[in-house]
C-alpha positions as CSV (number, residue, x, y, z in Angstrom):
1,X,89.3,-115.4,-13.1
2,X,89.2,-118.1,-15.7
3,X,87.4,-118.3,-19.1
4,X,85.0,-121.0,-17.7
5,X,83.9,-118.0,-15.5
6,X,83.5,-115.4,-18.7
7,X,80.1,-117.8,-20.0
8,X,78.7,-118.8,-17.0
9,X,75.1,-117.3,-17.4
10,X,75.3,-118.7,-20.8
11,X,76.4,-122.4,-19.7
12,X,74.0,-122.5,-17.2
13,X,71.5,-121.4,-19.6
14,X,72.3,-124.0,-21.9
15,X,72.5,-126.8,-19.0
16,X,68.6,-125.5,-17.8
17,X,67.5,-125.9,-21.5
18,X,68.9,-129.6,-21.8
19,X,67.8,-130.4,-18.3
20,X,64.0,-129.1,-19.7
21,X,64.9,-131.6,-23.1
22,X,65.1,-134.6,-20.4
23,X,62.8,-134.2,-18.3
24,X,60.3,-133.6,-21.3
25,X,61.4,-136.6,-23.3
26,X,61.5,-138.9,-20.2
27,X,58.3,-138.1,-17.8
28,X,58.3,-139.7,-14.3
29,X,55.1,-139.0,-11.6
30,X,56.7,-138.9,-8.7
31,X,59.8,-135.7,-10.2
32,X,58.3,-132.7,-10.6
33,X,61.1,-130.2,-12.6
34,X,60.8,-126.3,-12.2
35,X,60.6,-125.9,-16.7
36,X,61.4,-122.9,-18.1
37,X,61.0,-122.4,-21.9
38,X,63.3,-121.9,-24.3
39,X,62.4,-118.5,-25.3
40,X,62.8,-117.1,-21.6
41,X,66.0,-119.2,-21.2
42,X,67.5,-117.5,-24.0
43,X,66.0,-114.2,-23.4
44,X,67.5,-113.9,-19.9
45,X,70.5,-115.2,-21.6
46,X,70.3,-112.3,-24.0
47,X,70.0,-110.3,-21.1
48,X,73.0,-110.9,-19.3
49,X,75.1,-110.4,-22.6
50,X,73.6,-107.2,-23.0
51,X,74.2,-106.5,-19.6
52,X,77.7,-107.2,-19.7
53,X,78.7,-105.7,-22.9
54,X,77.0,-102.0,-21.2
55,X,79.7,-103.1,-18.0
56,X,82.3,-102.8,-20.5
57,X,81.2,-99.8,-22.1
58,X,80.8,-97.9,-18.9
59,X,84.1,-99.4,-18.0
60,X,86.2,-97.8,-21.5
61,X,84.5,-94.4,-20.8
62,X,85.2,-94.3,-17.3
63,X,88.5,-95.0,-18.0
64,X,89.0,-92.6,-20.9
65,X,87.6,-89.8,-18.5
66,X,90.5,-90.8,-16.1
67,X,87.7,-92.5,-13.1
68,X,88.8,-96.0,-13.8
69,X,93.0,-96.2,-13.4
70,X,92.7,-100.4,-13.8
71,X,93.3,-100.6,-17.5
72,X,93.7,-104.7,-17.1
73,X,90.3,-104.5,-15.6
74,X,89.0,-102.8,-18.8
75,X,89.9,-104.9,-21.3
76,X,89.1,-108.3,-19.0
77,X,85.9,-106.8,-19.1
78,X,85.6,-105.9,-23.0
79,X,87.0,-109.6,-23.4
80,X,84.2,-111.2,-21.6
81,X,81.8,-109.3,-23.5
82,X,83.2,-110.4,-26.6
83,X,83.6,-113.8,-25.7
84,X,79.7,-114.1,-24.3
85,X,78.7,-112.3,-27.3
86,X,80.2,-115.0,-30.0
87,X,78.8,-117.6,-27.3
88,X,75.5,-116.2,-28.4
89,X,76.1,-116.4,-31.5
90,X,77.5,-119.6,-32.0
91,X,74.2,-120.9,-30.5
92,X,72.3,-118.9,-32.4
93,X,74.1,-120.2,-35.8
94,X,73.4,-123.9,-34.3
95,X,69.7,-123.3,-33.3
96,X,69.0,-121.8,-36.7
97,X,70.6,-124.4,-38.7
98,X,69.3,-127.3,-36.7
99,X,65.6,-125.7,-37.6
100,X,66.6,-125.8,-41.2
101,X,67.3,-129.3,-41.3
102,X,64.1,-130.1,-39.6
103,X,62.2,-128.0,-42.0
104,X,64.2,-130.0,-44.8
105,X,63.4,-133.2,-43.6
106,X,61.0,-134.9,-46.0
107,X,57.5,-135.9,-44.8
């Protein structure tokens, strides 16, 4: 497994939301785009972050009950819940300061 794997939902997110960008800025008649908004991109994005940070939390208990005997499995997992998590929030940061300098833009 390789980090590239660890943000996947997330890049793919990302990669839906630009590929929405384009085909909004540059209209043709004859392609017709399947557009998601940005609010359910980053929901479901939200979502699977959640979803994997639970996956690691089952994981440490299950483990600390004696179930799970894969230790390196564990922390892999804890890992890519941390790393998806400060994707999120890296994203978020951006999204929220590139509203602020829109909304400091004069008129």
């Amino acid at each position: 497994m390789n980090i590239i794997d660890t943000t996947h939902s997330l890049a793919n997110g990302l990669r839906q939301l630009g590929e929405s960008a384009a085909a909004v800025s540059t209209p043709t008649g004859s392609e017709t785009q399947d557009t998601q908004d940005f609010a359910s991109v980053f929901k479901s994005m939200l979502g699977d972050v959640n979803q994997s940070q639970q996956r690691a939390t089952q994981l440490a208990e299950s483990f600390d009950e004696g179930q799970q005997e894969d230790l390196a499995g564990v922390m892999i997992a804890q890992q890519k819940a941390r790393l998806s998590f400060q994707t999120t929030l890296q994203v978020r940061n951006k999204v929220v300061s590139a509203y602020q300098d829109i909304m400091n833009m004069p008129i």
